[in-house]
N, C-alpha and C positions, 0 to 999 in steps of 0.2 A: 200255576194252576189254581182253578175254583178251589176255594177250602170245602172242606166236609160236614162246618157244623153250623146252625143258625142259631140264635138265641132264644130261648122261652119270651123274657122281654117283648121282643120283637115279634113271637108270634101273636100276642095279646094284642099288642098295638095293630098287629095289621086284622087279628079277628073284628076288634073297635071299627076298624076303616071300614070291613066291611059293611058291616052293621050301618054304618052310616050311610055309607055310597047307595044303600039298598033301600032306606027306609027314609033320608033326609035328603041327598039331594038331588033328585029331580024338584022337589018345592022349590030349594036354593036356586038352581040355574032357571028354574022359570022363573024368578022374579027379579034375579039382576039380568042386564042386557048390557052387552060391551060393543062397544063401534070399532069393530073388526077393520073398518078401511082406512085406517090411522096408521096401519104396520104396511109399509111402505117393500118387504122382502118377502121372500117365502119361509126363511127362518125364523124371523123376527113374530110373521102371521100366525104359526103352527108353532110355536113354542112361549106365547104370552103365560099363559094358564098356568106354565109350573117351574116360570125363573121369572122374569121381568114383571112379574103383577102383585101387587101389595100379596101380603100372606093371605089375608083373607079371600081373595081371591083366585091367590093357588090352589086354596083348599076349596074352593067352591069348586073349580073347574080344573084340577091336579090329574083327574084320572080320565078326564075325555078332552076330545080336543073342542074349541066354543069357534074356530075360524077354521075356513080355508084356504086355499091357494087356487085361483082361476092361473091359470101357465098361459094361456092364449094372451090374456090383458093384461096380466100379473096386476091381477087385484085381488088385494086379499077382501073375505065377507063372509057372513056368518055362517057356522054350520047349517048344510042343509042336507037331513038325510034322507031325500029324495037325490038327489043327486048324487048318491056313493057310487053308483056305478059310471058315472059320468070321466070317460079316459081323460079327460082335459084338465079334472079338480084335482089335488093334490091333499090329501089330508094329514098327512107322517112326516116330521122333519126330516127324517131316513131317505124321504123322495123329491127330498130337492135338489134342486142341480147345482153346479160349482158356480161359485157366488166369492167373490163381490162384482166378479167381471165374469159373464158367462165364456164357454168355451169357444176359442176361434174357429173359424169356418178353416181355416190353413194350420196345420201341424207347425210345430217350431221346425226352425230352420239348422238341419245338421242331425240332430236327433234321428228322425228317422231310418237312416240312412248312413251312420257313422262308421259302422265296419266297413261299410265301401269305400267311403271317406278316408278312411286312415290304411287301407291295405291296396287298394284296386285304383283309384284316381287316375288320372293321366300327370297330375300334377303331384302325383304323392312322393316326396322325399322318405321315405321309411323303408324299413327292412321288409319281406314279405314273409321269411320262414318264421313266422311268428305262429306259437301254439297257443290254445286257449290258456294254458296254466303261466302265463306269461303275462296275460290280460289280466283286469278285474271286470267282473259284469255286474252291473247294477239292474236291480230287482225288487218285487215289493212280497210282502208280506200279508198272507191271504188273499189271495188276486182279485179273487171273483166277489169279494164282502161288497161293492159297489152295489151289488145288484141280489141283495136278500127281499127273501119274500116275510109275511108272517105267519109263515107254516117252520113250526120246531123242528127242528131235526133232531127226532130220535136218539141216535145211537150218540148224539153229542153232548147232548146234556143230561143225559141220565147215570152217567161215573160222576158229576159236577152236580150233589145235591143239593147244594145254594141253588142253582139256577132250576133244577129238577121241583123242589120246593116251591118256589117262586113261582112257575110253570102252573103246579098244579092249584095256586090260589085264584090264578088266573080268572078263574069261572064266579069268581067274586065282585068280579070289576067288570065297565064295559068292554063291551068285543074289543080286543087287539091292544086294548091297554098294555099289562104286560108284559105280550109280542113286542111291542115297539119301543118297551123299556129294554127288552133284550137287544132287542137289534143297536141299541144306541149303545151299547155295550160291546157288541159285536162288530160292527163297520170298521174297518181300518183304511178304508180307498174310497175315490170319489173317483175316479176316472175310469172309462172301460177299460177293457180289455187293450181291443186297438188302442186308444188314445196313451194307456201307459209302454205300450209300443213305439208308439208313432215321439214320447217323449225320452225315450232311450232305455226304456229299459227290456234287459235279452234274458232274465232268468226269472221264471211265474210259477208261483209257491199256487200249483192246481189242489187243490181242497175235495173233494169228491165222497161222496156216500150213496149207498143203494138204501132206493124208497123202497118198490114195488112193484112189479108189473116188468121189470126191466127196465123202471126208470131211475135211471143214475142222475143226481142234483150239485152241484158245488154247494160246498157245507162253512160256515160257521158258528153253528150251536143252532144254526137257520137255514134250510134249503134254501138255495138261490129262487129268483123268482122263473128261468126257464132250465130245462134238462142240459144236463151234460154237453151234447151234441151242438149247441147252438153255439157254445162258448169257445166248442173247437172249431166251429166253421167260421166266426170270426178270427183266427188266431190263421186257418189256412187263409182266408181270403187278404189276408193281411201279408202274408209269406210271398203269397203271389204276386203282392204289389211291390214287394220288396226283394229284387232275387240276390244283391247281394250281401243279406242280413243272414243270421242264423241263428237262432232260438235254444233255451234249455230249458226244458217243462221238467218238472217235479210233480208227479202222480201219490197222493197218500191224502188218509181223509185225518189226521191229527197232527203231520207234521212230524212223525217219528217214523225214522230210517229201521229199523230194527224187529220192530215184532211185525208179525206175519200171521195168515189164517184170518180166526174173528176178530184176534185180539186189535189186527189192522182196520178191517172193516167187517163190524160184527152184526150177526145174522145175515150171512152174504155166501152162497156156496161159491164153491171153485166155476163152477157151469158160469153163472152169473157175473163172475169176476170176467173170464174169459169169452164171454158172449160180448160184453162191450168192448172188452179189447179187438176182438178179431171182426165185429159186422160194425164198428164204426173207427175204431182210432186206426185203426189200419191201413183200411181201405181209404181212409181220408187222407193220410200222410203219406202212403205206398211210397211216392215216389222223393220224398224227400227225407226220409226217416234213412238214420243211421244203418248199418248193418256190420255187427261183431266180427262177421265172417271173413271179411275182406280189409277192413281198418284194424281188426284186435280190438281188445275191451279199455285199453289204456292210450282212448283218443288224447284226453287234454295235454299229453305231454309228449307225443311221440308225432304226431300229423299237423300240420302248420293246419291255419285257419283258411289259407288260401285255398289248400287243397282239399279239405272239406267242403268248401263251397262250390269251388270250378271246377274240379275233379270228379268230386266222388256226390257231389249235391246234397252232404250229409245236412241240412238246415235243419234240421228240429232233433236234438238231443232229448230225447224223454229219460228221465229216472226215476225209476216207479217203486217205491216201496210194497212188500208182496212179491216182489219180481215172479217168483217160482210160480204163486200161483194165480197171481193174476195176469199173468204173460203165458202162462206156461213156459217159463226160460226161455222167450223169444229173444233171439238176436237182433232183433230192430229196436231193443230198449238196453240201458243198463242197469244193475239192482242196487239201490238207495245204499242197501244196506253194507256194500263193499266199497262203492264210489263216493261216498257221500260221508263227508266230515262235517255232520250241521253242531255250528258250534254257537247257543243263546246267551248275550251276553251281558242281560238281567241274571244271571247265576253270580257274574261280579260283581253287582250292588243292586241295590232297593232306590231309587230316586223317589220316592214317596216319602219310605221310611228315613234313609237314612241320613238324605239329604242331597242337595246337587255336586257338592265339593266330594264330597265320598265315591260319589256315583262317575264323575267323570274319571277322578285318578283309578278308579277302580277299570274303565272301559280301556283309556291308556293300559293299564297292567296286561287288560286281555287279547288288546293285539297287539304287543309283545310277545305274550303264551301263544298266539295263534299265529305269529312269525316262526316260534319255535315248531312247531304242529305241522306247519307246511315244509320243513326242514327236513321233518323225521318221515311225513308219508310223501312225497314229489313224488314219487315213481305208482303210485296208488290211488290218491282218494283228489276228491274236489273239495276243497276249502271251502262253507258257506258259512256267514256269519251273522245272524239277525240283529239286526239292531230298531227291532219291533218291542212292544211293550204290552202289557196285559192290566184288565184292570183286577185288584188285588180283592178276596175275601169283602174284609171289612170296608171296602171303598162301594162296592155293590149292595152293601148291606145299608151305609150312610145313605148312599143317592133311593134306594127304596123309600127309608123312612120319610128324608125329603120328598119324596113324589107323592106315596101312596099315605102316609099316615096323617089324619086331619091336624093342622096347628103347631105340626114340628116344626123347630127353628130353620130357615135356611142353609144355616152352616151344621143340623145337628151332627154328631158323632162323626165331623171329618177335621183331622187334621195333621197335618201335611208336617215332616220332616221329625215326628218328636221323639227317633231315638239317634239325632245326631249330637255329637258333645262338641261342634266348631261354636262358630261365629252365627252360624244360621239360626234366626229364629224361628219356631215354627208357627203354621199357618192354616188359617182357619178356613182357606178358599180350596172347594171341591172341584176338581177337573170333572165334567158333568155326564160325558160319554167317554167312549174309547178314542174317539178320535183326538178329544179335548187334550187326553191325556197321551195322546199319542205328539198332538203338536209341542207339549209340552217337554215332552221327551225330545224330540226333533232338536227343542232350543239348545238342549244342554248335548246332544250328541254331534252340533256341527263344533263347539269346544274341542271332544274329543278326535273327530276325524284333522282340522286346523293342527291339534299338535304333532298327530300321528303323517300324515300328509308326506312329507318331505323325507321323513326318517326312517319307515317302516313299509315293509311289503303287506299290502292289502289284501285280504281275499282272493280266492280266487272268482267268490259269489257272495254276494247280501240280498239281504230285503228290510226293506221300511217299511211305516204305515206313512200315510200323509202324502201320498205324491203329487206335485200338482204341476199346473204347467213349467215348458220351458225347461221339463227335469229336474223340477227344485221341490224339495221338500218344503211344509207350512211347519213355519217356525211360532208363529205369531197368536196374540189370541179370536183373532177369529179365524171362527169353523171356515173349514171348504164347504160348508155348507152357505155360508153365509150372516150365521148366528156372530153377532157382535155382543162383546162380553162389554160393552160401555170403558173400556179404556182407551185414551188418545196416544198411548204409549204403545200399545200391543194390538195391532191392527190386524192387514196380512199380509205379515213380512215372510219371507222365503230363503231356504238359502238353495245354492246351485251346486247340489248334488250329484247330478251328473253328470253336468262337464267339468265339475271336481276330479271324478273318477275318469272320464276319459282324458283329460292333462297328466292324468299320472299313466295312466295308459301308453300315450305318446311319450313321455318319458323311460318307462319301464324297455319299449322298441325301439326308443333311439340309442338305449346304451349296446345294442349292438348293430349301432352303423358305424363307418368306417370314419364319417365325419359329421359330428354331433353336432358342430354350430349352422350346419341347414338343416337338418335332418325335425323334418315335421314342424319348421320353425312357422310357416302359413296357421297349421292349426295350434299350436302353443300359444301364437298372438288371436288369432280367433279365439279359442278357450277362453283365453286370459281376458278378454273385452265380453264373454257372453260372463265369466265369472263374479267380472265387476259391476255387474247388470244387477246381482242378487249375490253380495259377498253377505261373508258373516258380520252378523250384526249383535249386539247386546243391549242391554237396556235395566234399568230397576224399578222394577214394577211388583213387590212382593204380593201384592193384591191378587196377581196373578198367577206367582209359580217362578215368575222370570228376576234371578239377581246377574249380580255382575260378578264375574269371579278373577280372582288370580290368577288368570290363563291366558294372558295376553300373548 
């Protein structure tokens, strides 16, 4: 979580910044002029000003953007603000699209489509009474963060007084400065909706909070930039292209299974809650939505997957934290708070603080505990496991000072690992967004999945950040955005995430066929060549974040 306190320091320096931004530099930016058409991306173009530009010139141009992005030519050229309203320009690194290779016109191949794939096929050697608590489903973490707008959301950042603070200096800088400091904070996803579908994943961590008006937003600490509604109409029209897929939505606006009323989604009545449940998710899923009445509440373990789909059409499992009252105890959902074992697995170590060697033996330890977890509830709960990552207190506080305060060192007040007692030295290099630090996490989390892989029962559900095509997570240092951090060592390497997870899948269903040497052996060798496309990779690059470790 955001910490609670900000430093006096720190406000001084940023009251200075103001003072400056206000009174010195529009002289400054009118008299230097930079040749915008030399940045060859859209991240490279929209983020000169306050990483890749001598210091001097971070601080001249730190708090606004001096380029933008033509998407039509993809040329970058200078701000021009006659043109903000222009849908073609792009002015926020936040709205660049997936880069270094943009997205295929054609879905990967199998992803889509892999439930059918592995149970339905003509050609499928597999068991079919297979239950979801038998599967593992691959999922991401804040679903809808792709598509933030620079409108705060309320009720997110105001328990989170670092960002609440932050927020309200805002009006010290130009327009949408520190919006889009947040939002690079906030982003954990570059792909929609559909597309992290179409690349295999069946379980979507929905974010959601009430504006006004009846207008419901996907939230991370930022309304998304369209309502509610539009994000489920893509999610049906997706369903429909796919009928023999089946979905788990997760409805909560913080990601807590547990509390209920405002404490869930605050300043929000029951009417309100239950208005959009019943004149839009309803009526939009009628006929694919589970129902408690005829299944029981303890689908994942009692009802093959087969029969969910071609039986009973149950395709879209919703879990809604709130159940009681934002359903009204509807039987076409289940409640977070009985079904749902979300277990985060940053409670087992700090990889910032405490280093990568600590942080991996520590995520190995946790699914271990969460093999033991699934032992003791099988008859009850859904196993999910995040293996998402957040940016810490003091990490938000360094990349501040770096952005907004005039003549701070590049690297001030960040560094990386210093209460580990190994081998690990620590490091002076700042993961620069969420995503940065998400990919960063990625590298050291395919470690821990590679040990665990073979030996242990996986979730029953996870979520990441970082997902990119092909169903691989960005391990690498450049952004999905496209931002290159200048290393020839840390590009954008991938690992294959997903059809990691579905080989253990096929594995987990072949131990109950009668003869295990065909049994799914088409997609094991499939798997096994889509795996080696994007296996786990290492490297030592400490400039980065990325060492090699004793985990062969």
């Amino acid at each position: 979580q955001i910490g609670r306190q900000t430093t006096a320091s720190t406000t001084t320096m940023m009251m200075i910044t103001s003072l400056v931004l206000c009174v010195f530099l529009p002289f400054l930016v009118e008299s230097y002029s930079q040749d915008c058409s030399q940045y060859r991306t859209c991240a490279s173009c929209l983020t000169f000003h306050h990483t890749s530009a001598t210091k001097k010139e971070r601080h001249l141009f730190g708090t606004q953007p001096h380029c933008q992005w033509d998407r039509r030519n993809h040329y970058c050229q200078n701000h021009d603000n006659n043109s903000k309203n222009n849908k073609k320009i792009t002015t926020f690194e936040s709205d660049c699209p997936l880069a270094p290779h943009q997205y295929p016109k054609e879905p990967p191949s199998l992803l889509p489509h892999w439930m059918g794939t592995l149970l339905f096929s003509k050609n499928r050697t597999t068991p079919t009474n297979i239950t979801l608590s038998e599967l593992s489903l691959p999922g991401t973490h804040d679903s809808l963060s792709y598509d933030l707008s620079l409108v705060i959301s309320k009720h997110d950042i105001e328990n989170h007084p670092t960002w609440w603070w932050m927020h309200s200096f805002s009006k010290h800088l130009p327009k949408n400065a520190m919006e889009e400091f947040i939002r690079r904070q906030a982003k954990t996803q570059q792909l929609t909706l559909a597309q992290q579908l179409d690349n295999g994943v069946r379980f979507i961590d929905f974010r959601l909070t009430y504006s006004d008006r009846y207008n419901w937003y996907g939230t991370h600490f930022l309304q998304t930039k369209h309502t509610v509604p539009v994000y489920w109409q893509q999610l049906r029209n997706w369903l429909d292209q796919h009928p023999t897929e089946l979905v788990v939505i997760w409805l909560s606006q913080h990601g807590n299974t547990e509390t209920t009323g405002t404490d869930q989604f605050p300043d929000t009545t029951i009417y309100e809650k239950q208005w959009l449940w019943n004149t839009t998710f309803v009526p939009m899923f009628q006929d694919l939505l589970l129902d408690t009445r005829n299944a029981g509440e303890d689908i994942f373990h009692t009802i093959s997957i087969q029969a969910l789909i071609q039986e009973y059409n149950y395709r879209l499992i919703p879990i809604v934290s709130d159940w009681k009252e934002f359903t009204a105890s509807s039987p076409r959902a289940l409640n977070a708070a009985y079904v749902l074992e979300n277990h985060y697995h940053n409670e087992a170590g700090d990889l910032l603080q405490d280093g990568p060697e600590a942080f991996v033996r520590a995520q190995v330890q946790y699914f271990q505990h969460l093999q033991q977890q699934q032992q003791k509830n099988k008859q009850t709960k859904m196993t999910l496991l995040g293996m998402n990552t957040q940016s810490p207190p003091w990490l938000i506080k360094a990349l501040a000072k770096r952005r907004f305060v005039p003549f701070s060192s590049k690297s001030s007040s960040c560094t990386l690992w210093k209460n580990t007692n190994t081998t690990t030295k620590p490091s002076s290099w700042c993961p620069g967004s969420l995503l940065d630090l998400a990919q960063l996490s990625n590298y050291y989390n395919q470690y821990s999945i590679k040990e665990v892989f073979s030996t242990t029962k996986l979730p029953m559900a996870w979520y990441l950040d970082a997902l990119d095509y092909n169903g691989t997570i960005r391990t690498g240092c450049q952004l999905l955005d496209g931002y290159d951090q200048d290393s020839l060592q840390c590009q954008a390497s991938s690992y294959a995430l997903v059809d990691t997870i579905l080989l253990y899948n096929v594995q987990q269903i072949c131990r109950h066929s009668s003869d295990d040497s065909t049994c799914g052996i088409y997609l094991k060798t499939l798997l096994e060549e889509r795996r080696n496309a994007h296996p786990f990779q290492f490297w030592s690059d400490p400039s980065h974040g990325r060492l090699v470790l004793d985990h062969s």
